[in-house]
C-alpha positions as CSV (number, residue, x, y, z in Angstrom):
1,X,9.2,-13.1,-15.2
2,X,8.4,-16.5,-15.3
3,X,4.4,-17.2,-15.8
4,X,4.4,-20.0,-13.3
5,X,5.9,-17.4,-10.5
6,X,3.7,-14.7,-10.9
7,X,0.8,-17.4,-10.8
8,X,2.5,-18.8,-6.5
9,X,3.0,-15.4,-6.1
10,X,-0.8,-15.0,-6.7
11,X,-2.6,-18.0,-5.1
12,X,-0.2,-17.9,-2.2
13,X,-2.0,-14.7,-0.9
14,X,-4.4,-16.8,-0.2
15,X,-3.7,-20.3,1.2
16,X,-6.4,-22.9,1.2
17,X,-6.2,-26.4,2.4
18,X,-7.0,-28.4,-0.5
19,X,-5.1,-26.8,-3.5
20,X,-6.8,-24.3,-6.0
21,X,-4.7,-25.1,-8.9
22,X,-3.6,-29.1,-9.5
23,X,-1.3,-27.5,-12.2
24,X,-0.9,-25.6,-14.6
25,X,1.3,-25.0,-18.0
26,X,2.0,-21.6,-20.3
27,X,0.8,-21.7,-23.5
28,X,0.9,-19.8,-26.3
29,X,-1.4,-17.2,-26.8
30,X,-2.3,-18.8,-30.2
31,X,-2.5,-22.0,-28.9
32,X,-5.5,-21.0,-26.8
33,X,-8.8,-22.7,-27.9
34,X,-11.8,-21.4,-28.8
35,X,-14.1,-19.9,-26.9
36,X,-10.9,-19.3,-24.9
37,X,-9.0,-17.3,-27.1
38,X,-11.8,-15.1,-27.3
39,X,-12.1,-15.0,-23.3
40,X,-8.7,-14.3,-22.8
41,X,-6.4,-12.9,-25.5
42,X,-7.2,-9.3,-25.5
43,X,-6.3,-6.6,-23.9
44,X,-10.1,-5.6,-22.5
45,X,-11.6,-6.3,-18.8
46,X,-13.0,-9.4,-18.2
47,X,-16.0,-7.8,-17.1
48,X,-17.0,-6.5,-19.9
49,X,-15.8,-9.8,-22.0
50,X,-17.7,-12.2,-19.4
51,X,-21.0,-9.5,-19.7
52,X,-20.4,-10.2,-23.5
53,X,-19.9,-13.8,-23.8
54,X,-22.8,-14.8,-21.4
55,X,-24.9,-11.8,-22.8
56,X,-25.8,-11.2,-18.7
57,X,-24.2,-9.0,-16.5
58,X,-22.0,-10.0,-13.6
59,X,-21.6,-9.5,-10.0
60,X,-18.6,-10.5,-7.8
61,X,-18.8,-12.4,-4.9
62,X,-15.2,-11.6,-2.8
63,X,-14.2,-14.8,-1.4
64,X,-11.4,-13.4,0.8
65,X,-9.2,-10.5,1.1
66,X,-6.0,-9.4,1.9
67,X,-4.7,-5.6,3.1
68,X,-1.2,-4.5,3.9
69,X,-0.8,-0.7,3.7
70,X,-1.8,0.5,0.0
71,X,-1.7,-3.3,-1.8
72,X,-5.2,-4.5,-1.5
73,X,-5.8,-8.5,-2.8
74,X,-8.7,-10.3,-3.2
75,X,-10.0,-13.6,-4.6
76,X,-13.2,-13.4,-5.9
77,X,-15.9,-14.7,-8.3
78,X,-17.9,-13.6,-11.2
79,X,-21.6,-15.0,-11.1
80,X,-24.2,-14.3,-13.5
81,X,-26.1,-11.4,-12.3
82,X,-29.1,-12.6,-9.8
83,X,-27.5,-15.9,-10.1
84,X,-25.3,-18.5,-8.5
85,X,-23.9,-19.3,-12.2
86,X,-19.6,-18.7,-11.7
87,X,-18.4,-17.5,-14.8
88,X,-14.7,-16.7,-13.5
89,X,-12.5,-17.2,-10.7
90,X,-10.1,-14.2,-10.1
91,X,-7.4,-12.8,-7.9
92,X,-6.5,-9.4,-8.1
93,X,-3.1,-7.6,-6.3
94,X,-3.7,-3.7,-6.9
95,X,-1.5,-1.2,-5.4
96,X,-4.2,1.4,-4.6
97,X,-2.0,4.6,-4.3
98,X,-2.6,4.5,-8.5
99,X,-6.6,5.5,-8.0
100,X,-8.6,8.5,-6.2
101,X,-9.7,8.2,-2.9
102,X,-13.6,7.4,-4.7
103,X,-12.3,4.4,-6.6
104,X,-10.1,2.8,-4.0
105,X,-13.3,3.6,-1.4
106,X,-15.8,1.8,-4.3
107,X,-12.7,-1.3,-5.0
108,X,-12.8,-2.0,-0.5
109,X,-16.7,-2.4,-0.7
110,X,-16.5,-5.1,-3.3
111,X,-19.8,-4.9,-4.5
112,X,-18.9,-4.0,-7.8
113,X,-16.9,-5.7,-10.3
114,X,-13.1,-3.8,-10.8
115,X,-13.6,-3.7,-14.2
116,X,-16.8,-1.9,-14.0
117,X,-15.6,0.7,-11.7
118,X,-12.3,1.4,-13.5
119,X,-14.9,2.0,-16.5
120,X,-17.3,3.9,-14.5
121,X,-14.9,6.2,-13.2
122,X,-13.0,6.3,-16.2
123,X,-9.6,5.8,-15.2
124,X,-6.9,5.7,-17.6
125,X,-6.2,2.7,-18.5
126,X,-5.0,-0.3,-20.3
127,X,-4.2,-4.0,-19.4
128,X,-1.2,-5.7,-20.7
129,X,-1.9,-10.2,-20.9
130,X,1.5,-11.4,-19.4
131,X,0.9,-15.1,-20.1
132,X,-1.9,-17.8,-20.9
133,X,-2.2,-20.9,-18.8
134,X,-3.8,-24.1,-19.5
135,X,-5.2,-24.9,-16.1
136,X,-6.2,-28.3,-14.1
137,X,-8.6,-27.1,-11.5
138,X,-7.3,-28.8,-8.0
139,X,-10.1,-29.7,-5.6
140,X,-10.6,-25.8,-4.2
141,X,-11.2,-24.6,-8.0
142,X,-13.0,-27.6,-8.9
143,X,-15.7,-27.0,-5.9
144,X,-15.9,-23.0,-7.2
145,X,-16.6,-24.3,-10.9
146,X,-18.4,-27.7,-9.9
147,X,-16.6,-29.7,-12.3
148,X,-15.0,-32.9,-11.9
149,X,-10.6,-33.9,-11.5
150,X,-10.7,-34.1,-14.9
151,X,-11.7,-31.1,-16.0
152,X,-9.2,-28.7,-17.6
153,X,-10.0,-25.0,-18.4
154,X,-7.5,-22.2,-19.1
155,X,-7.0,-18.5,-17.6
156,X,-4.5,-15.9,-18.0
157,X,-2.2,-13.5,-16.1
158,X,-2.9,-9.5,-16.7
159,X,-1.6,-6.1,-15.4
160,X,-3.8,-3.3,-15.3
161,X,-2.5,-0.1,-15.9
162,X,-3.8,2.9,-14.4
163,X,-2.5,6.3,-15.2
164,X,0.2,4.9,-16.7
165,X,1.3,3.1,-13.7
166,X,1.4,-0.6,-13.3
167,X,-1.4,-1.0,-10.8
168,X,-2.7,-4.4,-10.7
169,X,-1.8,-7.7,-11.0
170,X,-4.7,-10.2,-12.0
171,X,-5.5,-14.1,-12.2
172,X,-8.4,-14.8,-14.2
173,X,-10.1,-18.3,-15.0
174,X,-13.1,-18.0,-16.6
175,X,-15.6,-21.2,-15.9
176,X,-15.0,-24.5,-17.8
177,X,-16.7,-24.5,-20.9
178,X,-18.5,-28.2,-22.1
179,X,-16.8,-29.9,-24.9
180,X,-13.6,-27.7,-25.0
């Protein structure tokens, strides 16, 4: 699948007036900068890489939400725990008939980062990276990250994988970083 139709099919779950993403291009995966790289080309949840990198925990801030039968979608932020810090910008499609009734009940609350409750309830799982993007924030993104038009940053496209089923599909930007 093309990177750049998986990312519409993503963002147009959730329309906003001003546009999220100005554009965006596929890259490499070892074409990614650094910190980027780092941030993005693994095969790990951001949760735990974003807990890592900003040697804080996170908590997510659901933005908006989406429900049709078993697909559940949101958009969402990571913040630095106790803070108003965004350290990623996320949307998530996750077919829920792959988790126990717990998990899904724990994902609709959205208090807790998905990462951390696929850990906590150890479900089997691993995440594929389907593509890197170099990203140019449009003005919806750009108020989320407070940076200015010029701004650039990068994100990547991810499945999840739980109990060997392809469960959900994920956007993930983290914040721009200064002098990348």
């Amino acid at each position: 699948m093309n990177p750049l139709d998986e990312l519409s099919r993503l963002t147009d779950l959730f329309p906003t007036q001003a546009p999220l993403i100005e554009r965006a291009e596929h890259i490499a995966s070892s074409a990614t900068p650094e910190p980027y790289r780092r941030l993005l080309v693994h095969d790990q949840h951001m949760t735990v890489t974003m807990e890592e990198f900003h040697r804080a925990a996170v908590d997510v801030r659901v933005l908006a939400e989406y429900r049709s039968g078993d697909t559940y979608a949101r958009q969402s932020l990571l913040l630095k725990s106790g803070t108003d810090a965004v350290v990623q910008f996320g949307i998530m499609r996750f077919n829920l008939n792959y988790v126990t009734e717990p998990v899904r009940r724990e994902i609709l609350e959205g208090h807790t980062p998905l990462g951390r409750i696929l850990i906590n309830y150890n479900v089997l799982r691993h995440i594929d990276l389907g593509a890197v993007l170099r990203i140019w924030p449009g003005p919806a993104l750009q108020s989320h990250f407070r940076c200015s038009p010029e701004t650039t940053t990068y994100g990547r496209l991810a499945t999840i994988f739980c109990n060997h089923e392809p469960a959900v599909d994920l956007l993930e930007i983290p914040a721009p970083i200064a002098g990348v």
